[in-house]
N, C-alpha and C positions, 0 to 999 in steps of 0.2 A: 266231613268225609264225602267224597266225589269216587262211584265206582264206574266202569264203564267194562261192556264186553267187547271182547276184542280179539280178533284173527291176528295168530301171532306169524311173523312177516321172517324171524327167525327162531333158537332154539332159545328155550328160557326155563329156569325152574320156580315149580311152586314153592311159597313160603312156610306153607304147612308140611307137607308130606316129602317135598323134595323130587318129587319124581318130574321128567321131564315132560317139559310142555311142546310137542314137535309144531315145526311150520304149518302153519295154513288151519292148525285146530284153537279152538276158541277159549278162551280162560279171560278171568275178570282182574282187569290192573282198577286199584284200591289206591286211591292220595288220601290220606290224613294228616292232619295238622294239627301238629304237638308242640307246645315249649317255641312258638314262632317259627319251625321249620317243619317242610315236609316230605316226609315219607312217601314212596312208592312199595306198595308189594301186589305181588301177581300172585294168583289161586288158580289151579285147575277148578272146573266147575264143580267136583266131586265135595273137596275142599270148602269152596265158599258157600255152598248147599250147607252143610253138616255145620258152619259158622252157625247158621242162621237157624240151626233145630232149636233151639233155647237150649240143647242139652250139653253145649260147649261151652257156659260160662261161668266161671268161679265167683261168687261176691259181685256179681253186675261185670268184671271184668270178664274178655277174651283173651288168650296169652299165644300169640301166634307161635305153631313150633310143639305146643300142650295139646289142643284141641280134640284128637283124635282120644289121647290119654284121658282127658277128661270126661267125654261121650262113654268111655270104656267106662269109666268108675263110674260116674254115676247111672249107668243102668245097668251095673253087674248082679244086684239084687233084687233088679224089677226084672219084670214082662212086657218094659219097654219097646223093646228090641224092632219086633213086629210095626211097631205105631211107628219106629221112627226110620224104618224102610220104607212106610209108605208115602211116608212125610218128604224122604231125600229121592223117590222115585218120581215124585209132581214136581220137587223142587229144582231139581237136575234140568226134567223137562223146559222150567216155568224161565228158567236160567237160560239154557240154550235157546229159547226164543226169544230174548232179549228181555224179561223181566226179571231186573236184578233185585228191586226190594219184594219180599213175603208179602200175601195180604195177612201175613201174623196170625196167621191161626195155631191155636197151639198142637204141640205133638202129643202130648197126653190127654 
C-alpha cells in the first residue's frame, strides 16, 4: 500500500463517502496491490482519518464504501463517541499537514 497527499488539480470523488473532492483541496490517493494488479482510490481527508480510528474494521478487514456504517455500529452501545472525535480531530489535523501514517495510538 503507497498513500500519498495530494492537491487535487481537478474534480474527483471520495471512495468512501462519495462527496466531491473540488480543485486545489487536499485528499489522500491510496495504490494497493491485490491479486497482481493495482488499484487506485481517493479519500477525502475526513474519510481516510476515520479509516484509520481502528473503529472501521470488521475481522482485521476495511470494506471501503461500509466504513462510516461500521464506526456507527460499533460504537452505538459505547461512549465512544467522545474519544473518537478527539481522535479524528488530531488525525484530520495530523493528515493535512502531511502525516499520512497514525503514531497508532489507540481511540479507547
Amino acid at each position: 500500500m503507497n498513500a500519498a497527499l495530494i492537491a487535487a488539480r481537478k474534480t474527483h470523488r471520495c471512495c468512501e463517502c462519495r462527496s466531491q473532492i473540488d480543485p486545489g483541496t487536499c485528499y489522500v490517493r491510496e495504490a494497493v496491490k491485490s491479486d497482481g494488479t493495482v488499484d487506485t482510490n481517493k479519500f477525502c481527508v475526513r474519510c481516510y482519518a476515520l479509516m484509520q480510528s481502528g473503529e472501521a474494521d470488521v475481522d482485521g478487514c476495511i470494506f471501503i464504501g461500509d466504513v462510516r456504517n461500521n464506526v456507527r455500529e460499533s460504537l452505538r452501545n459505547t461512549n465512544g463517541w467522545k474519544k473518537l472525535l478527539a481522535f479524528m480531530r488530531k488525525r484530520v489535523a495530523g493528515i493535512r499537514a502531511g502525516q499520512l501514517r497514525p503514531p497508532y495510538e489507540s481511540v479507547s
